[in-house]
Backbone as ProteinMPNN parsed JSONL, in Angstrom:
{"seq_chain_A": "XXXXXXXXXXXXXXXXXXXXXXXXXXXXXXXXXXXXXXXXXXXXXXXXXXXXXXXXXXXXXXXXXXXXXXXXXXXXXXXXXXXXXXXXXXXXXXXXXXXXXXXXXXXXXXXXXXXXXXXXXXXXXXXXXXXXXXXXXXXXXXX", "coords_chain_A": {"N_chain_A": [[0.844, -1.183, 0.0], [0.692, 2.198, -1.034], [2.586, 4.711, 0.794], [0.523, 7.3, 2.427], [0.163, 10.448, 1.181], [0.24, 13.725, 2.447], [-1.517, 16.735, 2.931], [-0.387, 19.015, 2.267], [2.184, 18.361, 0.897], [1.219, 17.254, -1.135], [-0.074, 20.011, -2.543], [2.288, 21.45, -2.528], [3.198, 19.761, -4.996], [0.848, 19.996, -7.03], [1.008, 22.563, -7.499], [3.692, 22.853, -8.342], [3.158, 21.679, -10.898], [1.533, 23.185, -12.178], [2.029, 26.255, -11.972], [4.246, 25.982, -13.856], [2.642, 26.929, -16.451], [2.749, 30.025, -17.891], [0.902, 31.765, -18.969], [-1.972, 33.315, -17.371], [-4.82, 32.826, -18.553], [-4.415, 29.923, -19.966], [-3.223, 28.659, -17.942], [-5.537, 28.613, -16.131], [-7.566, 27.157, -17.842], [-5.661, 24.934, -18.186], [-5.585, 24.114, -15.559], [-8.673, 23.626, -14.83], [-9.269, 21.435, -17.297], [-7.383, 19.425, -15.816], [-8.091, 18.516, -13.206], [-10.594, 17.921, -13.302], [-11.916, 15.726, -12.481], [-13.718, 12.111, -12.085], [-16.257, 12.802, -11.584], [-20.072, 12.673, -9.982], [-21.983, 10.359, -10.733], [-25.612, 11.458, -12.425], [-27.232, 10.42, -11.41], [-26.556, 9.439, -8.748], [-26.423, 11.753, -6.807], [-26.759, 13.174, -4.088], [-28.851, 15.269, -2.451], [-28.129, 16.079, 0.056], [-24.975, 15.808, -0.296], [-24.742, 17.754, -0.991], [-22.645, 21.432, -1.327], [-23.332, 24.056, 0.5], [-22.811, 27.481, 0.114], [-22.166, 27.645, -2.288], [-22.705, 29.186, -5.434], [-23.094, 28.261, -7.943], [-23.922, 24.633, -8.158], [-22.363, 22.39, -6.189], [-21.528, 19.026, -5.479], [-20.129, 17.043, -3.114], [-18.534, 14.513, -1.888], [-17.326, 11.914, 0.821], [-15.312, 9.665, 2.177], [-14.072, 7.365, 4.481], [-10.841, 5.524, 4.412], [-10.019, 2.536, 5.181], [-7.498, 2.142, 6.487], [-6.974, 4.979, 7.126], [-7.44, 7.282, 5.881], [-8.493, 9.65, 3.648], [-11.193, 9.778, 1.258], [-12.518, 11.564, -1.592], [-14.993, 12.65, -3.825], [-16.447, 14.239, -6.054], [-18.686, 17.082, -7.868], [-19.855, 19.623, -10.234], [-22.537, 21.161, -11.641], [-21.128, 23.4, -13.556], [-18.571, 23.297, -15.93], [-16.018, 24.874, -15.297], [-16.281, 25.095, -12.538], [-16.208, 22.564, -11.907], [-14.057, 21.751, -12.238], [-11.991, 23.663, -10.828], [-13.307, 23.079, -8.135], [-12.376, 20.605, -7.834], [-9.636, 20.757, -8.347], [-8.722, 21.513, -5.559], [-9.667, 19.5, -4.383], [-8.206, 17.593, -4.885], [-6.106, 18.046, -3.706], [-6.891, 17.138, -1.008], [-7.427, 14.842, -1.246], [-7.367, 11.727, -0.734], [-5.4, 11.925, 1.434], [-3.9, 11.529, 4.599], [-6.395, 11.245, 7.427], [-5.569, 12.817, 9.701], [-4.136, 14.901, 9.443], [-5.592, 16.891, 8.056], [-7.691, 18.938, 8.897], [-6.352, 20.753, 9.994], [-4.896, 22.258, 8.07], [-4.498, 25.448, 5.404], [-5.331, 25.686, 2.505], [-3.354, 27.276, 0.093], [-3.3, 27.301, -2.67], [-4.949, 28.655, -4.347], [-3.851, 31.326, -4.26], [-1.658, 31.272, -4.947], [-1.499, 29.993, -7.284], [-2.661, 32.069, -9.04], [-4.772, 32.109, -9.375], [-6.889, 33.371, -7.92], [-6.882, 36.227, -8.941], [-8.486, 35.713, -11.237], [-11.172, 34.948, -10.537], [-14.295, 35.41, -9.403], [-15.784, 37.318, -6.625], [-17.932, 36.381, -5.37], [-17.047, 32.949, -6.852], [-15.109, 32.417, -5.435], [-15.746, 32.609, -2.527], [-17.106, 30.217, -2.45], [-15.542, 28.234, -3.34], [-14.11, 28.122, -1.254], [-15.745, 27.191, 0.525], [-16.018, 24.618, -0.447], [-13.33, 23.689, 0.366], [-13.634, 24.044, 3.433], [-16.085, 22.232, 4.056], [-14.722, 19.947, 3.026], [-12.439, 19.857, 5.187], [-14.572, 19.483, 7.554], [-15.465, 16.939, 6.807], [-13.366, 15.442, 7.157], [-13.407, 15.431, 9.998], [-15.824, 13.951, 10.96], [-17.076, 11.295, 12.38], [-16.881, 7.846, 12.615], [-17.584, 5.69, 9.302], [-17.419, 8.136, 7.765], [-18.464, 10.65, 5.172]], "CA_chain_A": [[0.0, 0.0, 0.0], [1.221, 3.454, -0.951], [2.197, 6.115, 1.595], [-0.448, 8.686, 1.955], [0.662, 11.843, 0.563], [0.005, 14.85, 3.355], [-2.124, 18.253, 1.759], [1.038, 20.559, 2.332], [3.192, 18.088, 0.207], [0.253, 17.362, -2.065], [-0.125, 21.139, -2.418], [3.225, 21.674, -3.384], [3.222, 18.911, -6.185], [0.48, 20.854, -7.677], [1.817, 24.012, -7.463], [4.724, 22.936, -9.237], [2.387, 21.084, -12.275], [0.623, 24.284, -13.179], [3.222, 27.213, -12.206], [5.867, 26.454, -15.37], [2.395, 27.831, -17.37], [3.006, 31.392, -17.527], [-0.349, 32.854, -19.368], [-2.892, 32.815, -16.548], [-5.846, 32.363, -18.72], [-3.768, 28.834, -20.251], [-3.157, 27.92, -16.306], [-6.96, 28.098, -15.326], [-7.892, 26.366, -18.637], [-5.4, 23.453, -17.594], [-6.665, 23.354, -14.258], [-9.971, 22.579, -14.854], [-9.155, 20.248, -17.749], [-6.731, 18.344, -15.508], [-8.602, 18.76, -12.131], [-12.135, 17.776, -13.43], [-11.756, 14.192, -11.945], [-14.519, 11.326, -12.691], [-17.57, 13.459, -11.018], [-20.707, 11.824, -9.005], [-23.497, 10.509, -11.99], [-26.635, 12.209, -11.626], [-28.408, 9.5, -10.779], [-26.038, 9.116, -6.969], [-26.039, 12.895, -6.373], [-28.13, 13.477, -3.514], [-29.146, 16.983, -1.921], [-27.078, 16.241, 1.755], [-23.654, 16.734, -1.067], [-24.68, 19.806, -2.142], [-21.785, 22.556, -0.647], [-23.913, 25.187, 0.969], [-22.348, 28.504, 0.004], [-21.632, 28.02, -3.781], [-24.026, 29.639, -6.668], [-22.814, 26.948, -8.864], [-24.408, 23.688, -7.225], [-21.033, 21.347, -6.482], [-21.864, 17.915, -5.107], [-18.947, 16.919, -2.426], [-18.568, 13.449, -0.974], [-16.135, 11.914, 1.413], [-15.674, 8.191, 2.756], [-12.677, 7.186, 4.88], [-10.247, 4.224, 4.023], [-9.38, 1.59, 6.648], [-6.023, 3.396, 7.323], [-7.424, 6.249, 8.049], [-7.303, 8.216, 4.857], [-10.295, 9.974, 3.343], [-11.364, 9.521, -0.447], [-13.33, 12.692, -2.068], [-15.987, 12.585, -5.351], [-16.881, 15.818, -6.653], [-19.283, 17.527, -9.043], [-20.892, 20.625, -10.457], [-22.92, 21.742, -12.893], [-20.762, 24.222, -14.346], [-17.197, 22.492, -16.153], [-15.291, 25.912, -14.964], [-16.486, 24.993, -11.207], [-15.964, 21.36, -11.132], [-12.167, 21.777, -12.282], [-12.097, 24.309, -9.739], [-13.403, 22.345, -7.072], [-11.159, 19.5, -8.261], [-7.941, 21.404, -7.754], [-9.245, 21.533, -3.816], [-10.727, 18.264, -3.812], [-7.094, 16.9, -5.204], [-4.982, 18.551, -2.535], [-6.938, 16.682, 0.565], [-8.055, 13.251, -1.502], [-6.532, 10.297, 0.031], [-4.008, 12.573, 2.687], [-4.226, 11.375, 6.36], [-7.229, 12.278, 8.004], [-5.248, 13.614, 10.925], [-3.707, 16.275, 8.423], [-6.912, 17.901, 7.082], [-8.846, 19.606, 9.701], [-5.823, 21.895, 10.395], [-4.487, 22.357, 6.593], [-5.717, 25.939, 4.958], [-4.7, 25.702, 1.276], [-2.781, 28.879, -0.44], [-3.448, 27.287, -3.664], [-5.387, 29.604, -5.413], [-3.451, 32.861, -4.861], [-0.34, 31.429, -5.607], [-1.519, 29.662, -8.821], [-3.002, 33.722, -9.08], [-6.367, 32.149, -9.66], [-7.913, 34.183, -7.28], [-7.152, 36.715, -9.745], [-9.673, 35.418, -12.578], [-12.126, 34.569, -10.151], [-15.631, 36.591, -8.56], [-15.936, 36.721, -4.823], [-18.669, 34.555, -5.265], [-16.953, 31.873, -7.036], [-13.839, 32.227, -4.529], [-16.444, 31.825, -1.717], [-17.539, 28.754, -3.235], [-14.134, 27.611, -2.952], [-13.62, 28.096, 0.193], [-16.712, 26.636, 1.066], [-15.764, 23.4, -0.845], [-12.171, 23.425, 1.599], [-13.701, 23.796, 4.837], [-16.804, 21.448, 4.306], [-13.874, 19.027, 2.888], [-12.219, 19.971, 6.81], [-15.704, 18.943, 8.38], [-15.648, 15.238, 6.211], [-12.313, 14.493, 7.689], [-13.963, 15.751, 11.44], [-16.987, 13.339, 10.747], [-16.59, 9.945, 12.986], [-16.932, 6.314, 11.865], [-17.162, 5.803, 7.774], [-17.316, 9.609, 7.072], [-19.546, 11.172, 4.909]], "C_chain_A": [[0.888, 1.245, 0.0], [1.326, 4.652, 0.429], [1.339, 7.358, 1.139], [0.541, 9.806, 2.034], [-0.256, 12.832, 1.79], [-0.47, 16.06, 2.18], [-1.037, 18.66, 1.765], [2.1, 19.8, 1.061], [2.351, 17.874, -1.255], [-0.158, 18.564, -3.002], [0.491, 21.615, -3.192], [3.537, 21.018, -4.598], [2.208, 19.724, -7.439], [0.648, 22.39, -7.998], [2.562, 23.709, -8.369], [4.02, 21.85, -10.673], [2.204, 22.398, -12.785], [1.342, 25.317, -12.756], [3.69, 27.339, -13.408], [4.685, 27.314, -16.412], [2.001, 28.796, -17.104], [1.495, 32.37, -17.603], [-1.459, 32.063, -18.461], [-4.366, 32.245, -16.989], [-5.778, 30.583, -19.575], [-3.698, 28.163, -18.927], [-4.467, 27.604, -16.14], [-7.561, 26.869, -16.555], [-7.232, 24.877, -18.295], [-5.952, 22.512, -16.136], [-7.96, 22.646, -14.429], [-9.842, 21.641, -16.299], [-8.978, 18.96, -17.066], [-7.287, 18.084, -13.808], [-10.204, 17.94, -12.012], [-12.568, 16.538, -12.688], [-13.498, 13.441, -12.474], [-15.868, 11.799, -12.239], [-18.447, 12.27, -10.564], [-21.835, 11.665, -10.262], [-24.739, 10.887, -11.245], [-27.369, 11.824, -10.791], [-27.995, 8.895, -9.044], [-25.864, 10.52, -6.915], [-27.078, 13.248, -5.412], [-27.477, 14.66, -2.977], [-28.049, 17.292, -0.808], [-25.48, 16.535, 1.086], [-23.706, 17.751, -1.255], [-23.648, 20.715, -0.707], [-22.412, 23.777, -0.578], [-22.619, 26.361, 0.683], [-21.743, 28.917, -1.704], [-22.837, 27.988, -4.531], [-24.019, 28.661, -7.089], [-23.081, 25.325, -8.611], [-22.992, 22.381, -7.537], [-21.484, 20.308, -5.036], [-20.233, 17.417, -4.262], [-19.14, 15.817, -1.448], [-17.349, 12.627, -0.283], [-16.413, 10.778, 2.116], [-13.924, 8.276, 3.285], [-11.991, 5.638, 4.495], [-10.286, 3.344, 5.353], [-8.27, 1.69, 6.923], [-6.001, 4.613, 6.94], [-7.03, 7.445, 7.1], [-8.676, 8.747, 3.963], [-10.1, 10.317, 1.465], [-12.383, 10.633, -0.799], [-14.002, 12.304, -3.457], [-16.434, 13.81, -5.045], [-17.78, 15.926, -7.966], [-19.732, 18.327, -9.181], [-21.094, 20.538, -11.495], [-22.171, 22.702, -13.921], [-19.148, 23.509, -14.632], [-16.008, 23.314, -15.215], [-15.342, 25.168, -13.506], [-16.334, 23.807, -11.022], [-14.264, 21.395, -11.811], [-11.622, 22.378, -11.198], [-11.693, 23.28, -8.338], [-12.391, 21.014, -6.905], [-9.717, 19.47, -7.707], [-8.072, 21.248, -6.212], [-9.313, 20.274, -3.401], [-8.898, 17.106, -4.091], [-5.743, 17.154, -4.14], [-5.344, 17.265, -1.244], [-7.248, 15.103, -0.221], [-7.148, 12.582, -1.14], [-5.228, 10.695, 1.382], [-4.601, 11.5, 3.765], [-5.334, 12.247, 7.291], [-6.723, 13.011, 9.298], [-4.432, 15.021, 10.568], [-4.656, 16.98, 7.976], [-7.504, 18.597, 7.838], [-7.771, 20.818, 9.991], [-4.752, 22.665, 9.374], [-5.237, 23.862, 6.178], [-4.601, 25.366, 3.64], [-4.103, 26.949, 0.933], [-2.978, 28.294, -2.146], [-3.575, 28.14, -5.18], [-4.909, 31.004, -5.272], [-2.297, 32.267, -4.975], [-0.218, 30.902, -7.144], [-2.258, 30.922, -9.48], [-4.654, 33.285, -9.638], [-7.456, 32.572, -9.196], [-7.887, 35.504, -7.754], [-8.207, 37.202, -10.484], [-10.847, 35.035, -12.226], [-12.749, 35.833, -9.628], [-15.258, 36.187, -7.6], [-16.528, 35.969, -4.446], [-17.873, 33.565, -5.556], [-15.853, 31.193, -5.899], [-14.311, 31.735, -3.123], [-17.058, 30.433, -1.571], [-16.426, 27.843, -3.165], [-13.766, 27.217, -1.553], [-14.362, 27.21, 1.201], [-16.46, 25.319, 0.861], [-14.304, 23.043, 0.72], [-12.657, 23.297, 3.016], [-14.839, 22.496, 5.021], [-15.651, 19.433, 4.109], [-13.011, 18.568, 4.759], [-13.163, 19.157, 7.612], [-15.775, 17.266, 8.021], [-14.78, 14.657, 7.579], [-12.383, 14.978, 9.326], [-14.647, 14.408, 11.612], [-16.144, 11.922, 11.522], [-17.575, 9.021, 12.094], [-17.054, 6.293, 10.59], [-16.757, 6.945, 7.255], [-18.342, 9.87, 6.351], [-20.653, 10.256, 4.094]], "O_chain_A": [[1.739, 1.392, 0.878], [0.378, 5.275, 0.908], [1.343, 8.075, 0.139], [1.483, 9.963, 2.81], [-1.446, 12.558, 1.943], [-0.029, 16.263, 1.049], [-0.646, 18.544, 0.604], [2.752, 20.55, 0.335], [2.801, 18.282, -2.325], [-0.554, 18.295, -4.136], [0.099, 22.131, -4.239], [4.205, 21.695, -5.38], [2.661, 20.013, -8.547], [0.205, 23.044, -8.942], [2.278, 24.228, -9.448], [4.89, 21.325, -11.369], [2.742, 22.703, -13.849], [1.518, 25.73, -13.902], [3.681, 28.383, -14.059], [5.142, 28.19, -17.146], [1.086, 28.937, -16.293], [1.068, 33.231, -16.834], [-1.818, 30.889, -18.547], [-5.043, 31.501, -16.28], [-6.842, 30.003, -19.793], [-4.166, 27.026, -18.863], [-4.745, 26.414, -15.991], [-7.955, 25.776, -16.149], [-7.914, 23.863, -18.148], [-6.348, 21.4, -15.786], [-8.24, 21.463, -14.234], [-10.779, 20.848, -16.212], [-9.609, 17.912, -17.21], [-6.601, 17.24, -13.232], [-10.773, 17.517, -11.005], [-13.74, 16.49, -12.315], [-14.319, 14.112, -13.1], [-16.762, 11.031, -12.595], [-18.017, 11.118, -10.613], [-22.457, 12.632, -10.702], [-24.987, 10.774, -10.045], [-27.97, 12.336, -9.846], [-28.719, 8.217, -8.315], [-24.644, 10.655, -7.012], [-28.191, 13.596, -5.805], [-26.304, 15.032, -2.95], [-27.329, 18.285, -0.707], [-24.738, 17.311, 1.689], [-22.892, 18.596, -1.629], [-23.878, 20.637, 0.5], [-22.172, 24.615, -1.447], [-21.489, 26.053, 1.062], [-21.185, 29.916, -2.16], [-23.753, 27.169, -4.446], [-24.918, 27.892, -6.749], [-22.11, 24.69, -9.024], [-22.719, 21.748, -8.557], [-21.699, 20.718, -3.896], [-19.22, 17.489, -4.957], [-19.741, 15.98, -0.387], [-16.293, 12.7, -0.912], [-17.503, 10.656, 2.676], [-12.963, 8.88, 2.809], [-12.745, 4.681, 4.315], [-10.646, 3.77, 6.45], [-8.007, 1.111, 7.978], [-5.039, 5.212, 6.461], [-6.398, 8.422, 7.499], [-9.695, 8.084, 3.768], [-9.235, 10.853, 0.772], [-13.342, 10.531, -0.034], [-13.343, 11.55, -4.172], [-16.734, 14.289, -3.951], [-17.709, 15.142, -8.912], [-20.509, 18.458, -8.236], [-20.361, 20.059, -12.361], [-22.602, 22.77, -15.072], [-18.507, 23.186, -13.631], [-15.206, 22.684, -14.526], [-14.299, 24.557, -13.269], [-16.267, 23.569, -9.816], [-13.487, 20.583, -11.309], [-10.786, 21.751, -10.546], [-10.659, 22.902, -7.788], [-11.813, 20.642, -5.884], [-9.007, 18.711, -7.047], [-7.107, 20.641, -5.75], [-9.071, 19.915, -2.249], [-8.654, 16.07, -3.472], [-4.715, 16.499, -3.967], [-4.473, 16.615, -0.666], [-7.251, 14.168, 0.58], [-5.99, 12.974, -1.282], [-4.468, 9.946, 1.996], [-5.619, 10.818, 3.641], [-5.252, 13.397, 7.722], [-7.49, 13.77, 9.89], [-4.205, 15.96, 11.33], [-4.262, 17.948, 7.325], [-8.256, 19.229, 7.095], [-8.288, 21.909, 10.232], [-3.936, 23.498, 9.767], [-6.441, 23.89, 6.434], [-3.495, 24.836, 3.751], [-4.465, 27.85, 1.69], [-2.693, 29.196, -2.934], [-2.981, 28.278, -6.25], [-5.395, 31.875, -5.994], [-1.536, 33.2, -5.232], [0.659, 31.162, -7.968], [-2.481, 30.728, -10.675], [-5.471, 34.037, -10.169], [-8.603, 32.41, -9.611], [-8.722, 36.234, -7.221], [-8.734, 38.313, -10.554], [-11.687, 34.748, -13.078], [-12.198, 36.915, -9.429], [-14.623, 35.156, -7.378], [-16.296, 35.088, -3.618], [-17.7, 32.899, -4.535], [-15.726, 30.014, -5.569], [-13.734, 30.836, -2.511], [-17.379, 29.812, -0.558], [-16.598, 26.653, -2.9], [-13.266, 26.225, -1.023], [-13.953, 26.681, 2.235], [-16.61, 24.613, 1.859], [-14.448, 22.345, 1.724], [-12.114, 22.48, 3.76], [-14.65, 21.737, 5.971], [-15.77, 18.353, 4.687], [-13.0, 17.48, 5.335], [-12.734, 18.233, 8.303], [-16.102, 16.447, 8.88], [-15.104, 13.928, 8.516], [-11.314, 14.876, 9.929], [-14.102, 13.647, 12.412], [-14.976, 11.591, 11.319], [-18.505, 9.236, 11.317], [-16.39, 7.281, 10.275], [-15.875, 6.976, 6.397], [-19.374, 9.347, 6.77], [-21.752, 10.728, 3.804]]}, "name": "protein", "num_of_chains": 1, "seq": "XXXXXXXXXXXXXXXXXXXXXXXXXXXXXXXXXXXXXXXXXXXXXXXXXXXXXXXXXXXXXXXXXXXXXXXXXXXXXXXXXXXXXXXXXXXXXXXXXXXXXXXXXXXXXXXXXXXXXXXXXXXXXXXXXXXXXXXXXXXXXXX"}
Protein backbone atom coordinates (compact mmCIF):
# COMPACT_ATOMS: atom_id res chain seq x y z
CA UNK A 1 0.00 0.00 0.00
CA UNK A 2 1.22 3.45 -0.95
CA UNK A 3 2.20 6.11 1.60
CA UNK A 4 -0.45 8.69 1.95
CA UNK A 5 0.66 11.84 0.56
CA UNK A 6 0.01 14.85 3.36
CA UNK A 7 -2.12 18.25 1.76
CA UNK A 8 1.04 20.56 2.33
CA UNK A 9 3.19 18.09 0.21
CA UNK A 10 0.25 17.36 -2.06
CA UNK A 11 -0.12 21.14 -2.42
CA UNK A 12 3.22 21.67 -3.38
CA UNK A 13 3.22 18.91 -6.18
CA UNK A 14 0.48 20.85 -7.68
CA UNK A 15 1.82 24.01 -7.46
CA UNK A 16 4.72 22.94 -9.24
CA UNK A 17 2.39 21.08 -12.28
CA UNK A 18 0.62 24.28 -13.18
CA UNK A 19 3.22 27.21 -12.21
CA UNK A 20 5.87 26.45 -15.37
CA UNK A 21 2.40 27.83 -17.37
CA UNK A 22 3.01 31.39 -17.53
CA UNK A 23 -0.35 32.85 -19.37
CA UNK A 24 -2.89 32.82 -16.55
CA UNK A 25 -5.85 32.36 -18.72
CA UNK A 26 -3.77 28.83 -20.25
CA UNK A 27 -3.16 27.92 -16.31
CA UNK A 28 -6.96 28.10 -15.33
CA UNK A 29 -7.89 26.37 -18.64
CA UNK A 30 -5.40 23.45 -17.59
CA UNK A 31 -6.66 23.35 -14.26
CA UNK A 32 -9.97 22.58 -14.85
CA UNK A 33 -9.15 20.25 -17.75
CA UNK A 34 -6.73 18.34 -15.51
CA UNK A 35 -8.60 18.76 -12.13
CA UNK A 36 -12.13 17.78 -13.43
CA UNK A 37 -11.76 14.19 -11.94
CA UNK A 38 -14.52 11.33 -12.69
CA UNK A 39 -17.57 13.46 -11.02
CA UNK A 40 -20.71 11.82 -9.01
CA UNK A 41 -23.50 10.51 -11.99
CA UNK A 42 -26.64 12.21 -11.63
CA UNK A 43 -28.41 9.50 -10.78
CA UNK A 44 -26.04 9.12 -6.97
CA UNK A 45 -26.04 12.89 -6.37
CA UNK A 46 -28.13 13.48 -3.51
CA UNK A 47 -29.15 16.98 -1.92
CA UNK A 48 -27.08 16.24 1.76
CA UNK A 49 -23.65 16.73 -1.07
CA UNK A 50 -24.68 19.81 -2.14
CA UNK A 51 -21.78 22.56 -0.65
CA UNK A 52 -23.91 25.19 0.97
CA UNK A 53 -22.35 28.50 0.00
CA UNK A 54 -21.63 28.02 -3.78
CA UNK A 55 -24.03 29.64 -6.67
CA UNK A 56 -22.81 26.95 -8.86
CA UNK A 57 -24.41 23.69 -7.22
CA UNK A 58 -21.03 21.35 -6.48
CA UNK A 59 -21.86 17.92 -5.11
CA UNK A 60 -18.95 16.92 -2.43
CA UNK A 61 -18.57 13.45 -0.97
CA UNK A 62 -16.13 11.91 1.41
CA UNK A 63 -15.67 8.19 2.76
CA UNK A 64 -12.68 7.19 4.88
CA UNK A 65 -10.25 4.22 4.02
CA UNK A 66 -9.38 1.59 6.65
CA UNK A 67 -6.02 3.40 7.32
CA UNK A 68 -7.42 6.25 8.05
CA UNK A 69 -7.30 8.22 4.86
CA UNK A 70 -10.30 9.97 3.34
CA UNK A 71 -11.36 9.52 -0.45
CA UNK A 72 -13.33 12.69 -2.07
CA UNK A 73 -15.99 12.58 -5.35
CA UNK A 74 -16.88 15.82 -6.65
CA UNK A 75 -19.28 17.53 -9.04
CA UNK A 76 -20.89 20.63 -10.46
CA UNK A 77 -22.92 21.74 -12.89
CA UNK A 78 -20.76 24.22 -14.35
CA UNK A 79 -17.20 22.49 -16.15
CA UNK A 80 -15.29 25.91 -14.96
CA UNK A 81 -16.49 24.99 -11.21
CA UNK A 82 -15.96 21.36 -11.13
CA UNK A 83 -12.17 21.78 -12.28
CA UNK A 84 -12.10 24.31 -9.74
CA UNK A 85 -13.40 22.34 -7.07
CA UNK A 86 -11.16 19.50 -8.26
CA UNK A 87 -7.94 21.40 -7.75
CA UNK A 88 -9.25 21.53 -3.82
CA UNK A 89 -10.73 18.26 -3.81
CA UNK A 90 -7.09 16.90 -5.20
CA UNK A 91 -4.98 18.55 -2.54
CA UNK A 92 -6.94 16.68 0.56
CA UNK A 93 -8.05 13.25 -1.50
CA UNK A 94 -6.53 10.30 0.03
CA UNK A 95 -4.01 12.57 2.69
CA UNK A 96 -4.23 11.38 6.36
CA UNK A 97 -7.23 12.28 8.00
CA UNK A 98 -5.25 13.61 10.92
CA UNK A 99 -3.71 16.27 8.42
CA UNK A 100 -6.91 17.90 7.08
CA UNK A 101 -8.85 19.61 9.70
CA UNK A 102 -5.82 21.90 10.40
CA UNK A 103 -4.49 22.36 6.59
CA UNK A 104 -5.72 25.94 4.96
CA UNK A 105 -4.70 25.70 1.28
CA UNK A 106 -2.78 28.88 -0.44
CA UNK A 107 -3.45 27.29 -3.66
CA UNK A 108 -5.39 29.60 -5.41
CA UNK A 109 -3.45 32.86 -4.86
CA UNK A 110 -0.34 31.43 -5.61
CA UNK A 111 -1.52 29.66 -8.82
CA UNK A 112 -3.00 33.72 -9.08
CA UNK A 113 -6.37 32.15 -9.66
CA UNK A 114 -7.91 34.18 -7.28
CA UNK A 115 -7.15 36.71 -9.75
CA UNK A 116 -9.67 35.42 -12.58
CA UNK A 117 -12.13 34.57 -10.15
CA UNK A 118 -15.63 36.59 -8.56
CA UNK A 119 -15.94 36.72 -4.82
CA UNK A 120 -18.67 34.55 -5.26
CA UNK A 121 -16.95 31.87 -7.04
CA UNK A 122 -13.84 32.23 -4.53
CA UNK A 123 -16.44 31.82 -1.72
CA UNK A 124 -17.54 28.75 -3.23
CA UNK A 125 -14.13 27.61 -2.95
CA UNK A 126 -13.62 28.10 0.19
CA UNK A 127 -16.71 26.64 1.07
CA UNK A 128 -15.76 23.40 -0.84
CA UNK A 129 -12.17 23.42 1.60
CA UNK A 130 -13.70 23.80 4.84
CA UNK A 131 -16.80 21.45 4.31
CA UNK A 132 -13.87 19.03 2.89
CA UNK A 133 -12.22 19.97 6.81
CA UNK A 134 -15.70 18.94 8.38
CA UNK A 135 -15.65 15.24 6.21
CA UNK A 136 -12.31 14.49 7.69
CA UNK A 137 -13.96 15.75 11.44
CA UNK A 138 -16.99 13.34 10.75
CA UNK A 139 -16.59 9.95 12.99
CA UNK A 140 -16.93 6.31 11.87
CA UNK A 141 -17.16 5.80 7.77
CA UNK A 142 -17.32 9.61 7.07
CA UNK A 143 -19.55 11.17 4.91
Amino acid sequence: MATPVPPTLREEELKQDFLPVSDPQERLALVVEACAGGGIPAADRQDADLVLGCVSRVWLRGSRTDDGRLHLAWDADSPLVRGLAGLICRIYDGAPLEGIPGFRSSILEALKLDRQLSPTRLRGLHAVESRIRRLALEPGSGA
